[in-house]
N, C-alpha and C positions, 0 to 999 in steps of 0.2 A: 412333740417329744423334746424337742432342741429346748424349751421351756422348763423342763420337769426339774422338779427342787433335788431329784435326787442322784439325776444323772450331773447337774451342774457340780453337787459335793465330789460327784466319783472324778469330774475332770478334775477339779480343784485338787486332790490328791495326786494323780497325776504330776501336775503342775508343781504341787511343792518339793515332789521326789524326784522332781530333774536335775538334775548339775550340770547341764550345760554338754555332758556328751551320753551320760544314757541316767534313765531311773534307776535310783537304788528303790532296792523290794519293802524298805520302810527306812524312815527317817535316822534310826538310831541302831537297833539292833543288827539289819544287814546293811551295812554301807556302801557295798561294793557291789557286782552284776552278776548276779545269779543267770544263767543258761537258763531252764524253761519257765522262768521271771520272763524274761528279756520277750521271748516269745507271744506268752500272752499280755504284756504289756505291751507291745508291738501294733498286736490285733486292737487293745482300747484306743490305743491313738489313730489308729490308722480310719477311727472314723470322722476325727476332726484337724487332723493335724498327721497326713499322710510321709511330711518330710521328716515328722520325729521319729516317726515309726519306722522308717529304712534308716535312719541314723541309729537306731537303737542296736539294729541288726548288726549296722555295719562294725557298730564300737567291738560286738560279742564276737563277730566273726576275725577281730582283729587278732585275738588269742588264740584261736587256731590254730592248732599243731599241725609239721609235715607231713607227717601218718595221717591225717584226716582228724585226729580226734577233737572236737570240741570242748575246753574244759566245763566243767562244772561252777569256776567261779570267775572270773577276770575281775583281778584289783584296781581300784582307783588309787588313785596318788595323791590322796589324803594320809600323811604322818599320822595323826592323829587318832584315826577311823581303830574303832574297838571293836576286833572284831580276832576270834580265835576256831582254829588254825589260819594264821596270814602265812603269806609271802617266804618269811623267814622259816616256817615248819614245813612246808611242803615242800623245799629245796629243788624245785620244777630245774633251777640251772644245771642238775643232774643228766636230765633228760636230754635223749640227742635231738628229739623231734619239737622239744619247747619252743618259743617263737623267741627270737631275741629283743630283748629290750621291753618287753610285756610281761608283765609278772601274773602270773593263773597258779589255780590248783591244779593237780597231775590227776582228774578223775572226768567223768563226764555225767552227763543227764539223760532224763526221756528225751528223745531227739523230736520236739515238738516242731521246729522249724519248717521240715517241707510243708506240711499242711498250711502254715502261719503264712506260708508266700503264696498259696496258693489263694488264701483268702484276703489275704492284701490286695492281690490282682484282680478279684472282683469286686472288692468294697470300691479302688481305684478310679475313680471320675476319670483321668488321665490313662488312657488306657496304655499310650504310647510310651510313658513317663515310667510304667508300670511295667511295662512291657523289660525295657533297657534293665529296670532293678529285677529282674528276674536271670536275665543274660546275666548280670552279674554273679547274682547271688548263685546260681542253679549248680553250677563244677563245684561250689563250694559246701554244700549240700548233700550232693553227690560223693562227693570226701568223705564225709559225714559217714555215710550210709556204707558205703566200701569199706570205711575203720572197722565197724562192727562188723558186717560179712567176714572182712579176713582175721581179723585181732580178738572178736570175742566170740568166734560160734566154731570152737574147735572141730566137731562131729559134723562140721557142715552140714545141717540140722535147715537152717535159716531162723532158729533162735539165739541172739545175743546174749550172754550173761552178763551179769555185773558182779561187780567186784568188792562194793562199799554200799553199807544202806543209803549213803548219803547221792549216790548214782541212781538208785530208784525211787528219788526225791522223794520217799515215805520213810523218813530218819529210822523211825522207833517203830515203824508197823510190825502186828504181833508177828507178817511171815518171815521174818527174821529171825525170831526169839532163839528156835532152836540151833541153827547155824552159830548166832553169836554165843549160846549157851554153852556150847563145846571149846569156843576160847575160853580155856580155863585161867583167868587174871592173874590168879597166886601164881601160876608159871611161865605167865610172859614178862619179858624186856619192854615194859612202856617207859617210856622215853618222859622226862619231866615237862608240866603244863602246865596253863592255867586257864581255866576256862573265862570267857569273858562274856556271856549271856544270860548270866544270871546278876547283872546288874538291876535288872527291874524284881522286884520281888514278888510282885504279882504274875509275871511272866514267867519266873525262875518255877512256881510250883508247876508248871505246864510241862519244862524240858525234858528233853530225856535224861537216865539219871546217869551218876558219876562213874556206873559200873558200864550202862551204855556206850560213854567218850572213853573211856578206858580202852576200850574194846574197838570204837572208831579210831581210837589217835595207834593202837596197835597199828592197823591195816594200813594206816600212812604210814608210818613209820618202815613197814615190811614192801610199800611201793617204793619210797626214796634210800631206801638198803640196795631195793635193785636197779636202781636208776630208772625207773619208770619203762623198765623191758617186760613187754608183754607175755611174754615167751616165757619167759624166770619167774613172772609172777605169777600165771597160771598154772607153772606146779607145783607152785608153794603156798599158794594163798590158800587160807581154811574158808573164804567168803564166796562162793561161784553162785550164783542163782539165778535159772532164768524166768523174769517177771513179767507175770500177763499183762499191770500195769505197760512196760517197757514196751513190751516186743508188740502191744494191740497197739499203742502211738507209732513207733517205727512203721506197723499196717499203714494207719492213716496218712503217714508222711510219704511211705512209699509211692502210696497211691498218688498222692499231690504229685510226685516227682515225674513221674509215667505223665501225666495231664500236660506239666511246663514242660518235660522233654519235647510229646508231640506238636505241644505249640510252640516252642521253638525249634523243630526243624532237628532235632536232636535226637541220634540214635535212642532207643529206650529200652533194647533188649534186657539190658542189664536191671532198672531198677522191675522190670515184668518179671527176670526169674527170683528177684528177692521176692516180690511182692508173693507170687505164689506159692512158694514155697513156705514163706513163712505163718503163712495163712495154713498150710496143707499141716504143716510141722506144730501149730498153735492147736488145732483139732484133733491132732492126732496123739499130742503128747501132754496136754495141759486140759483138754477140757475134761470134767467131770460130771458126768451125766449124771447122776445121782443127788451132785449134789447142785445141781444146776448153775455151774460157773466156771473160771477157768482158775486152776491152780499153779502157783510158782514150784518150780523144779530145781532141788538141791543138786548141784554136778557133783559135788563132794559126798553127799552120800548116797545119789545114783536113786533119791524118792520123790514124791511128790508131798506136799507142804501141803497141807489140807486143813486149810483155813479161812472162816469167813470175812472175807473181807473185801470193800468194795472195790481194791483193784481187780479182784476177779471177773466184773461186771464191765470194767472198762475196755478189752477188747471190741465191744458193742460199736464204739467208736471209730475203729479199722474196718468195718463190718465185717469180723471174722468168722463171727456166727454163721451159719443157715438162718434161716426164718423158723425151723423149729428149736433151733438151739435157744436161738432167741427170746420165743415166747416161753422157755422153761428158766431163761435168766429174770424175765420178767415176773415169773413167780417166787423166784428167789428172793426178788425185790422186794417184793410183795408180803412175803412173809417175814415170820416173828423176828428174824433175823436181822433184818433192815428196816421191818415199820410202817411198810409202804402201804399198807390197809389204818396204819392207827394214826389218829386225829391230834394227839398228842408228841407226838415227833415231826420233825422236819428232816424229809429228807435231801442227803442220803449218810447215815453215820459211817466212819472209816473203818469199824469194826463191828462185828455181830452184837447186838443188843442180849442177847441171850447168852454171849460168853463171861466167865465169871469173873475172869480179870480186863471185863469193858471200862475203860476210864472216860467220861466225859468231856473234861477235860484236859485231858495229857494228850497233847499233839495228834499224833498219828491214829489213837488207840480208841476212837470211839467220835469224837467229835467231827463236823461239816468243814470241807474245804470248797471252798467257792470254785475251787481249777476242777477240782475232782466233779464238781456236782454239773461242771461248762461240759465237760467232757461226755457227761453219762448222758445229761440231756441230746448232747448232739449225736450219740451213740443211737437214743433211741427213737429219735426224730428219722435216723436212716431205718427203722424197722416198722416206722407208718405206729407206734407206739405214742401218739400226741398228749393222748391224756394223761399219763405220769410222765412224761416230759414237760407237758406244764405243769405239774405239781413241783417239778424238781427247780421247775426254774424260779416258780413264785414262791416256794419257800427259801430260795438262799436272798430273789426282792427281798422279802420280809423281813430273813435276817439283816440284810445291810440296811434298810431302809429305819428298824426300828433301834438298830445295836449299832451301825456306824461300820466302818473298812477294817472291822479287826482280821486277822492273820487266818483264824477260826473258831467255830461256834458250840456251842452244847446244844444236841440237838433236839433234847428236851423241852417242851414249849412250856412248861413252869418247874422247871429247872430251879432249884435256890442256888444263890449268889449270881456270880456275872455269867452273860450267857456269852457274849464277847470274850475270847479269850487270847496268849497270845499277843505281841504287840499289836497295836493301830497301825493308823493310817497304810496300810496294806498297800501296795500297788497292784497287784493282782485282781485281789477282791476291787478295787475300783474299775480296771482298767474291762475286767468281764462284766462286768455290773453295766459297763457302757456298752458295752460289746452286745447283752442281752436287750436294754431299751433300743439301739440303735436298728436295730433287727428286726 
């Protein structure tokens, strides 16, 4: 495998999206350190080059606020680096809990991290080496996971919400539509911009649109009005949603957390009552039997968001399921909806194939993400599920093998124009691509 043409292209990307203290998520477009980037790029190194892979960590964990929150981006200190909202929009020196002398955005991510240490420590040859980067990292982690307990799951639920699409790393997914729909644009204060991602033209038809960042640069704009207080923004913010994407990773990380508490000799009560509760809280308030998957939950208008799409499937991955919930997600899969029976798709697409505003190519809205598809597969490999788990995994092979490390794909398999979409050289899509052969 150490031979394979195609895992060498995936380190080689890697390799070129280093700077010397962490990868950026692609050469041009994202310059700086994306949070659940960081993560799964962590995991591809960590299988040839284990010290990039805790340096990676340690760069992102350097941004870390006092409250515990992890931002969503940590800037590098490249002038230069083109990239919109920076440093100067998000006014983080606002915030009481910002980290001094680091410049981040004021929002956070899927907390993919505890899992990502959990499997660092068994891919690890060095067990002892392994061991010490655990101690370290593990309180910090734990911060992590305490922010969202106390900061975003008001009703003490044991589900998180988020605040900004851009928090549920699915920018433009259609479970947003209606939330953002009710920002009515002609009557907000947006604050002047310019957006800097539509510099590549073939990338720019992918983005989200200009009514979208309108609507995104609001919600920053109403975090740094309140100085990034919790408390003020949760009763003002029109954006509150809790996502099964979010809250089935936070599952899985909890779970990692409990495994490195026990092996480090470390109280564990605490992350055992997240863990169950938000599993109990995930079944009880999001799943949809009906429609065989779990649904995101609007706080602001107290409904459930009832929409196809493959973050509903990814709880799989926290095993939030039962084994029958399970086999009726697996039919979900299966069906028209996602393709999993047709020969002519690759899955897993980001939104229902049968809905009438499915875009193939627009980000979130229909097209394969390489993290999304690491994710389902590993969701369903815990459900003894192997056979479309290998599907899922040789169809995203196939796309990077035959399309190259783009960002994501049409998952049309003759598709007209490019099926690659989205910048290249990806760090993600390589870093899991290694992560998959290594395996």
């Amino acid at each position: 495998m150490q031979d394979h043409p195609l895992l060498a292209a995936a380190r080689q990307v890697l390799e070129q999206n280093w700077n010397g203290r962490f990868t950026k998520p692609a050469p041009s477009l994202y310059p700086h350190q994306w949070n659940w980037d960081a993560g799964f790029i962590a995991l591809g190194n960590a299988h040839h080059n284990m010290d990039r892979a805790m340096a990676e960590l340690r760069h992102l964990f350097r941004g870390q606020w006092s409250n515990g929150m992890l931002p969503q981006i940590v800037f590098g200190d490249d002038p230069q680096a083109r990239y919109f909202p920076g440093p100067d929009f998000w006014q983080t020196e606002k915030a009481e809990h910002a980290p001094q002398g680091i410049q981040t955005s004021g929002i956070s991510m899927p907390p993919v991290h505890g899992f990502v240490l959990w499997e660092l420590y068994e891919i690890a040859e060095d067990k002892e080496a392994a061991r010490a980067f655990l101690q370290e990292m593990y309180p910090k982690v734990i911060a992590l996971h305490r922010y969202f307990y106390d900061y975003r799951d008001p009703e003490e639920e044991g589900l998180a919400y988020i605040r900004h699409p851009w928090e549920g790393g699915t920018d433009n997914s259609p479970i947003w539509d209606a939330a953002l729909a009710r920002m009515d644009t002609s009557q907000l204060d947006i604050p002047p911009y310019e957006r800097k991602d539509l510099q590549n033209p073939k990338a720019a038809a992918h983005r989200p649109t200009q009514a979208d960042y309108d609507r995104y640069v609001y919600l920053v704009d109403l975090f740094r009005k309140n100085a990034y207080d919790d408390a003020r923004i949760y009763e003002q913010c029109p954006f509150l949603i809790q996502d099964p994407l979010f809250n089935g990773i936070l599952c899985w990380s909890n779970e990692a957390l409990i495994k490195i508490g026990d092996l480090l000799g470390e109280d564990i009560s605490e992350p055992m009552q997240w863990h169950e509760l938000t599993i109990w809280s995930m079944n009880d308030k999001l799943w949809d039997e009906e429609r065989g998957l779990y649904n995101a939950y609007d706080l602001r208008q107290q409904e459930l968001i009832p929409v196809y799409t493959s973050s509903g499937l990814m709880p799989l991955c926290g095993e939030v399921p039962t084994q029958e919930q399970a086999e009726a997600m697996l039919l979900t899969l299966e069906s028209g909806h996602f393709g999993g029976k047709r020969k002519d798709i690759r899955l897993c697409p980001t939104y229902s194939l049968q809905a009438e505003d499915v875009d193939f190519k627009k980000y979130w809205r229909g097209p394969v993400w390489i993290n999304l598809n690491w994710l389902l597969y590993r969701g369903l490999l815990r459900y003894d599920m192997d056979k479309v788990a290998e599907r899922v995994k040789q169809d995203s092979l196939a796309l990077l093998s035959e399309q190259g490390f783009y960002e994501y794909f049409d998952p049309r398999k003759e598709a007209e124009g490019e099926i690659g979409c989205g910048t290249d050289s990806f760090s993600w899509s390589a870093a899991l691509c290694v992560e998959w052969l290594m395996r």
